[in-house]
Structures are given as C-alpha cells and as structure tokens.
C-alpha positions in Angstrom: 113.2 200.0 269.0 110.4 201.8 270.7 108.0 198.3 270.1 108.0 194.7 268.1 104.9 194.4 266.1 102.7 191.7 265.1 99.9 191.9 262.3 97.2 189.5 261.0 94.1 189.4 259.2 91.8 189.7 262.3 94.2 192.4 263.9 97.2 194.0 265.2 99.3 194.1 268.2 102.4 195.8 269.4 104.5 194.6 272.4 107.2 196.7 274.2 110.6 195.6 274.8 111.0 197.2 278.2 108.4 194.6 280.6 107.8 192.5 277.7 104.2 194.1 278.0 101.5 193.1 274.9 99.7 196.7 274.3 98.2 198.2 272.3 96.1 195.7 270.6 93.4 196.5 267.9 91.3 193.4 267.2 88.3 193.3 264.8 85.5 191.0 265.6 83.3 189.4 263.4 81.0 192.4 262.4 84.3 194.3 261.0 84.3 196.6 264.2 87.3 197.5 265.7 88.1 197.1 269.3 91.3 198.0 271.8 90.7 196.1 275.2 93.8 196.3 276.4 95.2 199.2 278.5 98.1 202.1 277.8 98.2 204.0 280.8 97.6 207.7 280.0 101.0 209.0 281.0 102.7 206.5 279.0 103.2 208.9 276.2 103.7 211.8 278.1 107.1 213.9 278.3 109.1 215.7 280.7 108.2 215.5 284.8 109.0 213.0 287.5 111.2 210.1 286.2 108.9 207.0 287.0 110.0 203.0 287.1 110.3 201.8 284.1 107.2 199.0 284.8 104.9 202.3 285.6 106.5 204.7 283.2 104.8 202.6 280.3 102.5 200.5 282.0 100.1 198.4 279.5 98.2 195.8 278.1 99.7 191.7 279.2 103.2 190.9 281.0 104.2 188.3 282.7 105.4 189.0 286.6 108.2 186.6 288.3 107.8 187.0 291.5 104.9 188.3 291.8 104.3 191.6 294.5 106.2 193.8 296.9 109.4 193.4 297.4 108.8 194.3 301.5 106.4 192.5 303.6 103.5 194.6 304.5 103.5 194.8 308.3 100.1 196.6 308.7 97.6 193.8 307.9 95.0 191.7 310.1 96.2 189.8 312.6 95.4 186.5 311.0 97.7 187.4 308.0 100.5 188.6 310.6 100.7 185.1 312.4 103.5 182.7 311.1 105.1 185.8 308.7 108.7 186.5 308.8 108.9 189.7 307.8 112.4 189.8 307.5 112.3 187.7 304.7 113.6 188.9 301.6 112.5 188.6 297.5 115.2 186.8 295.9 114.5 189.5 293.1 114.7 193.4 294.5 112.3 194.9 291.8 108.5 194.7 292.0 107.1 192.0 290.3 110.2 191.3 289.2 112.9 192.1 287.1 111.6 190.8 284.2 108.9 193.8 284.3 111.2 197.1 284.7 114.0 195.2 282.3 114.7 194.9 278.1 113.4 191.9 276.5 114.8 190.3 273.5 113.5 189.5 270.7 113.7 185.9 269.7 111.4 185.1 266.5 108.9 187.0 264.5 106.7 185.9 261.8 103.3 186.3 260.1 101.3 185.1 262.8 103.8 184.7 266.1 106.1 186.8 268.0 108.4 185.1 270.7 110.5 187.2 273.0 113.1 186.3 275.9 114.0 187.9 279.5 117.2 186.1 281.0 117.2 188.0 285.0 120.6 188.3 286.6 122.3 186.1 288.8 121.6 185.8 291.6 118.1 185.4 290.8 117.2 182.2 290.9 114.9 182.2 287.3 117.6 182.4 284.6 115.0 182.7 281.3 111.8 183.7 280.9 109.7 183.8 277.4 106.6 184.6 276.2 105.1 183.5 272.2 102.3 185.2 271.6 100.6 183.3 268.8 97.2 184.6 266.5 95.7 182.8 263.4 94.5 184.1 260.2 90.5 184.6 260.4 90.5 184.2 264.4 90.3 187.4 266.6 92.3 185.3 269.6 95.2 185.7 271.1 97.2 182.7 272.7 100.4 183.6 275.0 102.6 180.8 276.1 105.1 181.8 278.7 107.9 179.0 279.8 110.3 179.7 283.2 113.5 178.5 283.1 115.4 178.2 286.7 119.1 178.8 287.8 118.7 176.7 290.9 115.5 175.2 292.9 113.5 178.1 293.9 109.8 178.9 295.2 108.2 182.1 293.9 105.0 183.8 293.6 104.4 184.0 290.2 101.5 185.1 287.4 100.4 187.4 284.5 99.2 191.3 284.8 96.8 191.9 281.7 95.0 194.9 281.7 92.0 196.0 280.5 90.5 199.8 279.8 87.1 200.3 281.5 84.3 202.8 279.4 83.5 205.7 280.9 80.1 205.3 281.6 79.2 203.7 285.6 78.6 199.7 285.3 78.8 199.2 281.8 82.0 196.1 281.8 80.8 193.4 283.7 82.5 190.5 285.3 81.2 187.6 285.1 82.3 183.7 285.9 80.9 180.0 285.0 81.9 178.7 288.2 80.6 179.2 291.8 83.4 181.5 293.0 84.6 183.0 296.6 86.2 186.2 296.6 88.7 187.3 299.3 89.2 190.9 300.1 92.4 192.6 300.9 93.7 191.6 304.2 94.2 195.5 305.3 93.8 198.6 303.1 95.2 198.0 299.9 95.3 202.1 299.4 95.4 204.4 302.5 92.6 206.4 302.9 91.2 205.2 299.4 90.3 201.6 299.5 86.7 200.9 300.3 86.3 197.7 300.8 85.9 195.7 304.3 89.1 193.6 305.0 90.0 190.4 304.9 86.3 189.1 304.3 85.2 186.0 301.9 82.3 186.9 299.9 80.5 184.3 297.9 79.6 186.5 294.6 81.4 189.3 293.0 78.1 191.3 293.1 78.0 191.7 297.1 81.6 192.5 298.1 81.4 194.1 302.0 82.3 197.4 302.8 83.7 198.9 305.9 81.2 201.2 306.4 78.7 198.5 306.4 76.0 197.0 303.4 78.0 195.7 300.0 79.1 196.8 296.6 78.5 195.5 293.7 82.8 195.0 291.7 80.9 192.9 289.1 79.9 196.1 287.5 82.4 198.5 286.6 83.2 201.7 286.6 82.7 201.8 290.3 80.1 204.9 291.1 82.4 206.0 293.5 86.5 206.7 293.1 88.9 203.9 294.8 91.4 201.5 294.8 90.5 198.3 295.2 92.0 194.2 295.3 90.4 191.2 295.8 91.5 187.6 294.9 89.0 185.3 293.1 89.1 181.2 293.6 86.8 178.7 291.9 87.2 180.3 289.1 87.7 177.1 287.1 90.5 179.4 284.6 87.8 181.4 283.4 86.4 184.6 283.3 84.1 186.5 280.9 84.5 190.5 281.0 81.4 192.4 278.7 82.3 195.9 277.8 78.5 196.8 277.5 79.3 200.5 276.1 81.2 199.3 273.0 79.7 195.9 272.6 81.8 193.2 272.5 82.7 190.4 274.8 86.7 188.9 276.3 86.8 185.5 277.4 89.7 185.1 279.1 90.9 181.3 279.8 94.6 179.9 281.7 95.3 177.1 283.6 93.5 177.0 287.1 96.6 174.0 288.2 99.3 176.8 287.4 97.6 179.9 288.7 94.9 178.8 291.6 93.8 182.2 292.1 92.5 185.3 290.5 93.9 189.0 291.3 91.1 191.6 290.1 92.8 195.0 290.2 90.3 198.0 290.0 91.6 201.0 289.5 88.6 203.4 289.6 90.6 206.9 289.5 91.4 206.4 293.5 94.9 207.6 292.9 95.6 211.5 292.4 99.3 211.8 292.6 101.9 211.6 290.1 101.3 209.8 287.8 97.8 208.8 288.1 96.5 212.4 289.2 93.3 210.7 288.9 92.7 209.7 285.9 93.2 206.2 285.5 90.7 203.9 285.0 91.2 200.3 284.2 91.0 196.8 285.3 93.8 194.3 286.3 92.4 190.2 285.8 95.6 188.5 287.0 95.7 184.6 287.2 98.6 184.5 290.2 100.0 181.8 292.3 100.5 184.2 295.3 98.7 185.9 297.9 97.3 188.9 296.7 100.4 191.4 295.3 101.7 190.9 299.3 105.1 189.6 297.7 107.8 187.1 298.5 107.4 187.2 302.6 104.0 186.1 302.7 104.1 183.8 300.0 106.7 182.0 302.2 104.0 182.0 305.5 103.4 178.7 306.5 100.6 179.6 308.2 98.9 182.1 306.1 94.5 182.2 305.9 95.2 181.0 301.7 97.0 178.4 303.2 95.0 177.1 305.7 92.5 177.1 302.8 94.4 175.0 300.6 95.1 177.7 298.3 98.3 177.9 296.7 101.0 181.3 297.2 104.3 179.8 295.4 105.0 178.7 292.6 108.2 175.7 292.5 110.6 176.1 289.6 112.4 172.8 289.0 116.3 174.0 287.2 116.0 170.4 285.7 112.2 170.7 284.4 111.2 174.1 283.0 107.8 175.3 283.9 104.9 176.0 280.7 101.6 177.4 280.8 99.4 179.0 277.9 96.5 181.5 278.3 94.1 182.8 275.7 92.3 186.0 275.2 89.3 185.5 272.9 86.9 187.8 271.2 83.3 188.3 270.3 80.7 191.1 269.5 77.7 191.6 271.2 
C-alpha cells in the first residue's frame, strides 16, 4: 500500500508506511478554505534517476526520529563543541535519524477519527517498538500525535519529531513567532559548505536578529529567506510552543509538545541552498523539530559530557527505561486569519 488514510469532517490526511511520515494533509479551517501545511518534497513523485534513501526519496509532512542525527560525528566544528567529544563513538542505530525513518511501518488500528501505526527496529538496537496515534475530532481542524518508545535494554538516545512545513513563494510572508522569551543557538560550524550563512556557534536573543559571518544580522523569523541557503539553529525557552503565520494564504499553525520531553527546538530552513540531486534547488520548506539532542550532530555529541548545551543545562539524550516506556503527545492546531 502506497499510504494509510485518515478522513474527518474538518479534513484529511494520508501517512506513508515507509518512515511512518504524516503528509499530505488537507485541513479546512473555519471559513471552509482549504489548506495543506505540511510538506511533500518535490521529487517525491518523481520517476527514474539516482536511487535515493528511502527517508529522502519521499520525504514529507511529521515522523518521528529515534536517534536523532548523523550517524558520524562531525569533526569540523568550533573548538568549544570539539572539547570532551569522542568521536569514535558510534550510533547504536547505523541509519540517519534512525531506522525507524528509512524502514516499513505497520499498521496497527484505523478508524473514523484515529490511525495508530507501529515500527519495531532490529536487534541490536536498543529501542524494540516505536508507535505513533495520530488522533482528529469531528468539527476540530487539529491534529494530536502521540508517540510511545518502547526499549530492548537501558539506552540514552537523542531523540525527537521532524514535521515539515511548505513555505509560500513570496520573501517573508510565514512568520515565526513564540510566546516566550527565547535564545537561539546557531550551528556550531557550517551546517552546508559553502551555503550556510549564518555566523557559528553564536546565541542570539530573538529570532529576528540571527548574526551572520559576514557581519550585521538576519532576520529567520521571516521566511522565505531573500537570499538562497541552508540554514539550522536550535531554539530554547520556547515554553512547547510556537506559532508559524503563513501570511500569503492566511491561516495560522500553533504548534504545541512537551518542553520536559523535547527541551529544545530544531528550526530547519531550507531556502533552495541545495542544487544537487535531488534538491537541484528547488526546495523550499521549513523543519520545526522539538528534539532532545544537539542540533542533528547525532549519537557522539549527544554523548559529550562536556558539550556548550550541556554546560547550559540543556538536555542532548533522551533515557529509555526497558521497564517504563516513554509517552509524549504533540498537537498541530489550526486557524484562519
């Protein structure tokens, strides 16, 4: 089956077996328009050429990513992120972000308004079941996930969720916005060689003044970006909330998870920086991923005892309990302008 579907009076979503991803979704708000603010990457449909990973060969919409990042240690990053890292580590899981993204899910339950579904890794992976119940209500727009880990043996992992949204065309017109005072780290090197923009490994106090290397600062509270890039920065004191406006079509996601699971905030722009295969430049979307890691720098530095998150109290693992499984639930929530 090419996707599991789920269908209610406020909408309809489809979710594909291969990465458990949620996408597409068309929800109508409370005015009777129609919106789809998820992503489906554009090559997802496409036929014939270079045989991708299955994760990026239909990459879309909401999955869940256990552990989280590389699967190698970056080596090339500031000094401070260096210190303490043994780069020989390696992720108890070989496939990035997990197996659980690039592998089949099952499905476990449908009905009128929920749709659960089930992962199991392979041993020796140290996470034995992973599901996901994505749940709607008749005469809501909303969208609740839950997601519960189940462990094979005592394990710490960076952990979260990928959802991804489509940016408009038109420069500035989705903005990010959150409730909370917030700091936002940038990327501790250059997240895309000879792409990425911004100034590493700085803590910025707003979204809207993010430094860049050349000097002076960005706004990545306004998207599209004017300028083409690749771009990651982490987002804390976020409280488990963040409001995205797509200005151009008029309608508003609140997006809402718990802030004691996933400490930090992984905002993904992808502002057409890539031009090989298969992003040839054309892809333009958003990643707003609650994590419990550092960055998507993966299993090694997670494990750094002596990482700059650390020293900052901030969280980059995950522990998974074989006797206790672990459950969180995150909402998506929709409104017109």
């Amino acid at each position: 089956m090419s996707h599991w579907t789920l269908s209610w009076d406020r909408g309809h979503l489809a979710v594909r077996p291969m990465g458990g991803m949620m996408a597409p979704a068309e929800i109508e708000l409370d005015d009777g328009r129609r919106v789809s603010p998820f992503l489906v990457a554009p090559w997802a449909n496409e036929h014939g050429g270079e045989p991708l990973p299955p994760m990026l060969a239909g990459l879309r919409g909401d999955w869940t990513c256990i552990p989280f990042g590389l699967t190698e240690a970056r080596t090339d990053l500031l000094p401070e992120w260096m210190a303490g890292l043994d780069a020989t580590l390696r992720s108890p899981d070989p496939a990035q972000h997990g197996a659980a993204s690039h592998g089949f899910w099952q499905l476990d339950r449908v009905g009128p308004r929920v749709l659960s579904i089930s992962f199991e890794p392979p041993a020796p992976v140290p996470i034995r079941r992973i599901e996901r119940t994505i749940n709607v209500k008749d005469g809501s727009p909303d969208i609740t996930v839950t997601v519960r880990v189940f462990a094979r043996a005592a394990c710490d992992l960076p952990w979260g969720l990928h959802p991804t949204f489509q940016l408009p065309q038109a420069t500035g017109s989705f903005e990010i916005d959150f409730e909370a005072p917030v700091k936002v780290s940038t990327y501790p090197g250059r997240f895309e060689l000879g792409v990425s923009k911004a100034a590493p490994g700085q803590v910025a106090d707003t979204l809207k003044a993010v430094p860049l290397e050349t000097g002076g600062t960005v706004s990545f509270a306004a998207l599209p970006l004017p300028f083409d890039t690749e771009e990651l920065v982490v987002v804390n004191g976020h409280g488990g909330k963040v409001r995205l406006t797509n200005r151009a079509e008029r309608y508003v996601t609140r997006m809402e998870w718990d802030e004691t699971v996933f400490p930090s905030l992984v905002l993904w722009i992808s502002n057409r920086g890539r031009t090989y295969h298969p992003w040839n430049g054309r892809f333009l979307g958003l990643g707003v991923e609650p994590v419990c890691a550092p960055f998507e720098l993966g299993y090694a530095h997670a494990m750094n005892p002596t990482s700059p998150f650390k020293a900052r109290g901030i969280a980059t693992a995950q522990h998974f309990d074989p006797e206790t499984p672990l459950e969180t639930t995150y909402r998506f929530r929709f409104a017109g302008l």
